[in-house]
N, C-alpha and C positions, 0 to 999 in steps of 0.2 A: 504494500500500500504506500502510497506515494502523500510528502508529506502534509499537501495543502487536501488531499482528499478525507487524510486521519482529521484533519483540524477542522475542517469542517461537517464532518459526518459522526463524530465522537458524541455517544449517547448515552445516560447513565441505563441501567439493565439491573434489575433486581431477580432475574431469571436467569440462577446461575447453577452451576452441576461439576462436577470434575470431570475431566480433568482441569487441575490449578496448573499454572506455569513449574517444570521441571527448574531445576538450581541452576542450570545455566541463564534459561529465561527471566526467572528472580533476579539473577546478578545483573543482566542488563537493565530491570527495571529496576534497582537498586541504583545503580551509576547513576542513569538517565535521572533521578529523583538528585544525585548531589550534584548534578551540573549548571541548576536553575540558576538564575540573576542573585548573587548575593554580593552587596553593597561591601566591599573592606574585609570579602574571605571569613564572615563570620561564624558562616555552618552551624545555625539554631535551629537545627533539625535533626532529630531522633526516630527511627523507627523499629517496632516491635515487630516481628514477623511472626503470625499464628497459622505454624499448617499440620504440626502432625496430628494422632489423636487425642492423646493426650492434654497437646496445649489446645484444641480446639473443646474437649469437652473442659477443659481449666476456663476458657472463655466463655461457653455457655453457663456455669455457674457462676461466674462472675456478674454476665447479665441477670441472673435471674436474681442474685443475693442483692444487688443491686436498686431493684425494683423493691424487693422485698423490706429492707433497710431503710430505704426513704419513703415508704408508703403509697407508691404511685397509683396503686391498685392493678384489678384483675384485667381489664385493657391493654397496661402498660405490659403484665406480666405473658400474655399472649403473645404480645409484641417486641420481646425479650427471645423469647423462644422463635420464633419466624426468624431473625438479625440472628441468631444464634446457629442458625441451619441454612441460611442465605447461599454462604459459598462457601467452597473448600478452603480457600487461603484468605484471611483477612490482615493488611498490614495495619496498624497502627501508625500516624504519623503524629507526633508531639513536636510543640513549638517549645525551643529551650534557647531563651535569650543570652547571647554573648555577653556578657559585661566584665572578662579577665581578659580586656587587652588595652592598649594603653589610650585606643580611638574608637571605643565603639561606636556602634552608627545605633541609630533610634529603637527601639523596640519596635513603633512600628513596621519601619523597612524590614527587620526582622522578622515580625512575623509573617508578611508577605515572600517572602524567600521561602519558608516554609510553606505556605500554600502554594506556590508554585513548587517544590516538590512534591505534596501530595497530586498537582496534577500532573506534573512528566512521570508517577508511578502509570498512571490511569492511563497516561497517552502511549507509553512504552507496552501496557501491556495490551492495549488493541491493537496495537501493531505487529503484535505477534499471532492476532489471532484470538483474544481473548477478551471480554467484556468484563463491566467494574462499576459498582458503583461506591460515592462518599458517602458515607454518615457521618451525620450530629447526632445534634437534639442531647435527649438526657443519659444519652452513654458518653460523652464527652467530659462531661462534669462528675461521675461517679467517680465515688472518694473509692472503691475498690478497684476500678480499671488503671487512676491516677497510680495509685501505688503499687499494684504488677506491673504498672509499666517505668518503674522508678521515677515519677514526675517527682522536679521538684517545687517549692512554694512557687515558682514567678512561672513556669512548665503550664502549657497547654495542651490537650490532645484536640488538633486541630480536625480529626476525621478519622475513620477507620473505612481504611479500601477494602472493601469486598470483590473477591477478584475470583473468575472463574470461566468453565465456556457456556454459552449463553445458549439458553434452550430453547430460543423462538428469535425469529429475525428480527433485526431492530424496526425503532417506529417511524423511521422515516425524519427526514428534515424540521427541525424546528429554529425560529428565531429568522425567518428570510425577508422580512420586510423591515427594512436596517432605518425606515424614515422615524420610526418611534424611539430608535438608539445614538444616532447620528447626528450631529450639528456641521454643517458647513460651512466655511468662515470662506 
């Protein structure tokens, strides 16, 4: 796939099945995620890689204690179990701001550096062939996900990529009328 075709045709997919990306493929989508725009080399980006069984059912009780702990209720906890069984391989990416060097740059340029790493994961890994989607919401904030994935105080988990091959073909083109995004000077 050619590059402006991935850039424009990249869809999120919550219809995901194994096979996950082999460790070669991970590795590319590993690099590809630390070569994003980052202002003065600061590299405030962390990822947790969940693929065997083990760390995948360590993930689903994470979600579900999660729910459990802060009360979210019986919706949330449905909805715990679904993100729990989504895909084979889920990355975690956390935002871990630079501040041990003698110029840091902003936190927020930092965290932006980080969001473009979670999407050169997403765009690395259609390009091999495989669909992805981000999550938020209330898994990003759980005080049990923060500390498996050793967050520290100022640490964000900006998304978790669910990554897998996609069991139905995508939905097609969205976002093609650029006059509601655009201004021309």
């Amino acid at each position: 796939m050619d590059a402006l075709t991935l850039l424009t045709t990249r869809r999120s997919s919550k219809n995901l099945t194994a096979p996950a990306p082999n460790t070669e493929q991970l590795e590319i989508m590993l690099q590809a995620a630390t070569q994003v725009p980052d202002h003065g080399n600061m590299r405030p980006f962390r990822f947790t890689v969940i693929q065997s069984e083990a760390g995948m059912q360590r993930f689903r009780d994470l979600l579900r204690q999660t729910v459990i702990d802060c009360n979210f209720g019986n919706d949330s906890l449905q909805k715990a179990e679904k993100i729990g069984k989504m895909a084979p391989l889920v990355i975690s990416v956390t935002f871990r701001p630079n501040c041990d060097v003698p110029k840091p740059k902003p936190e927020w340029e930092q965290q932006l550096s980080a969001g473009c790493a979670a999407y050169a994961l997403q765009l690395a890994a259609n390009a091999q062939g495989f669909d992805n989607v981000w999550i938020t919401g209330l898994w990003t904030n759980s005080p049990l996900l923060r500390e498996a994935f050793g967050c520290g105080d100022k640490d964000k988990i900006i998304g978790l990529i669910m990554v897998g091959t996609p069991t139905e073909e995508g939905c097609g083109a969205k976002n093609t009328d650029l006059a509601q995004f655009v201004t021309y000077w």
